[in-house]
C-alpha positions, 0 to 999 in steps of 0.5 A: 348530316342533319340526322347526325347533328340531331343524335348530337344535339338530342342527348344534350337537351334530354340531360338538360330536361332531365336537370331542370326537372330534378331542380325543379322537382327539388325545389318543389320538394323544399317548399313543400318541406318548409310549409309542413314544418311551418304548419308542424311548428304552430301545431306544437306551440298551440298544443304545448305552451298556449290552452284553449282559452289562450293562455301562454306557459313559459316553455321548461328548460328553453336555453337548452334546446332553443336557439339563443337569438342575441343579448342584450343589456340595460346596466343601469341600476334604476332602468325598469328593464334593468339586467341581461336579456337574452333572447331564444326562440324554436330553431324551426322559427329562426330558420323560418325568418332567415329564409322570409324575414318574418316569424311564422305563425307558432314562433315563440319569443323568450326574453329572459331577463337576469340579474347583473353581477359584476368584478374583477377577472384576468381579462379585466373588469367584467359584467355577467348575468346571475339569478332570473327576475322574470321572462317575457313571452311573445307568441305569434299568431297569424289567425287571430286565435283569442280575444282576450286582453293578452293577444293583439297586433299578432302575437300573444304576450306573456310575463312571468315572474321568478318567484312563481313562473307558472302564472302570467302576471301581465295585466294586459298587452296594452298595460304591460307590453305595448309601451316598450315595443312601440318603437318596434311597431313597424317590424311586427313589434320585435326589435331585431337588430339585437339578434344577429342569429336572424342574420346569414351567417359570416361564414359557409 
């Protein structure tokens, strides 16, 4: 009898064993997969947009591999940060925050900021972005990189105009960025609720 209840009993508890391992063989495997492209995401970014010395370089042709975080718009005339801002980062570094809810270390922010067109369509009257103005650029640093004027609180900040992209024109990051991401301070200085990728989708 009790030999017959263990042959019965046995079989479930090995095909147990044998889920909790592979569960646990794949969770292993994940972890370790979400670490290497943590550490593969920061050396691409510290390799391609960001030299030895620290200075940033507005990544080429971002809209259309990055993935596009969220818009914003600031529609009055007289606003310094007057214009459409748009919002795109690595998918990698997207994937990354879903998952932790922080941007790891290599993640690189763009605001592009646009200029406002505005008339009349079917649908009624519209607003739409038009011609570049300039790109802000924040770059996440975890490991205290540079000392230099244009890194601090974590990240490396850039600005970039339109009529030359290839320099940064920040004075510093206490001069030119610091004042508008105060407010933000307490979520590692980006303003998130304007992102609605950073968000599980609504749909599975």
């Amino acid at each position: 009898m009790n030999r017959m209840m263990t042959q019965r009993v046995l079989p479930g508890l090995r095909v147990g064993m044998t889920g909790a391992l592979k569960a646990g063989a794949l969770a292993a495997l994940l972890a370790g997969s979400t670490a290497a492209q943590a550490q593969s995401l920061a050396e691409e970014t510290y390799s391609r947009y960001v030299d030895a010395s620290g200075s940033i370089s507005l990544p080429q042709d971002f809209r259309l591999g990055w993935t596009h975080l969220g818009s914003w718009v600031v529609s009055e005339a007289t606003a310094p940060g007057a214009g459409f801002h748009d919002v795109y980062t690595q998918a990698e570094a997207a994937r990354s925050f879903r998952e932790k809810g922080v941007f790891p270390d290599g993640a690189v922010l763009i605001k592009e900021i646009r200029t406002i067109e505005s008339g009349a369509k079917t649908t009624g009257p519209a607003l739409w972005a038009k011609d570049p103005a300039v790109w802000f650029v924040m770059v996440k640093d975890n490991q205290a990189r540079f000392d230099t004027p244009h890194w601090g609180e974590g990240w490396g900040w850039a600005l970039f105009k339109a009529d030359d992209a290839s320099v940064n024109a920040s004075a510093s990051f206490t001069e030119t960025c610091k004042g508008c991401h105060v407010p933000a301070q307490q979520n590692d200085w980006v303003f998130t609720e304007g992102y609605p990728t950073l968000q599980a989708p609504m749909m599975k």
